[in-house]
Every structure is written in structure tokens, then in C-alpha cells.
C-alpha positions, 0 to 999 in steps of 0.5 A: 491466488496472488494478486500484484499491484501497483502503489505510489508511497507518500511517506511522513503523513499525518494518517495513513490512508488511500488518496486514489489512483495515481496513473496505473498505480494506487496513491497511499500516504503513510505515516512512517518516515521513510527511514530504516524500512519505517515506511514500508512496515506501516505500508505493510501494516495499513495494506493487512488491516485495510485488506483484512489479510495477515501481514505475512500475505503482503510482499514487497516485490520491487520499489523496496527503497522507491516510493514505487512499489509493486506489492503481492498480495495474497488472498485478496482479489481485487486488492486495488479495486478495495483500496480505490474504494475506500479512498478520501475524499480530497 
């Protein structure tokens, strides 16, 4: 089962990370530039290793050159409620 979700890409930080929610989205800085797709692997790599999928589980929907972005996930229910959950303290 596939779940989509919402996320708000926060390139060029200094570690990624789940900052929290932002409106009806989940807020992650990423430690890529948003140059040549940088930004969208590391997401793709910080979603896997944070949701404990394969790579292959993760597609980019919409927001593929956006700080928008609409993922599918599979085989991890409640993917944002995991990610909310394990957001830094500000």
C-alpha cells in the first residue's frame, strides 16, 4: 500500500533532517544543493534510511524541480506521522 505525502525541501543544510510540519506538508532540510537532482537524492536517501524502506519504495510524484514535492511511499504507512515523530527540537 502506497502512501503519498506532502514535504517542503529546505536545500543546502547543514545535516538532514525533519524540522516538523509545515501547513499540510512535512518541513525537511536536506543536505544537498539543489543543483543536478543533488537535492532530490539525498531526500530520497534520508526518506529510505528514516522510514527504513528501499530506495526504489520512494517516487518523486510532483515538485520534481520545487521545494514542493509530493512523494509516494511504499510500504510505509503512516510515513508522515513517523517523520512529525522524529522532528528536532527548535
Amino acid at each position: 500500500m502506497a502512501e503519498r505525502i506532502k514535504i517542503r525541501v529546505v536545500p543546502n543544510a547543514p545535516k538532514s533532517e525533519c524540522v516538523g510540519p509545515y501547513g499540510d506538508a512535512v518541513k525537511i532540510k536536506i543536505a544537498a544543493q539543489a543543483v543536478d537532482g543533488k537535492a532530490n537524492a539525498e531526500l530520497v536517501k534520508f526518506l529510505s534510511k528514516t522510514l527504513k524502506v528501499p530506495k526504489k519504495a520512494i517516487t518523486i510524484v510532483t515538485g520534481d524541480t520545487s521545494r514542493d514535492k509530493l512523494v509516494e511511499i511504499e510500504g510505509a504507512p503512516y510515513a508522515a506521522n513517523i517523520l512529525l515523530s522524529r522532528e528536532q527540537p527548535l
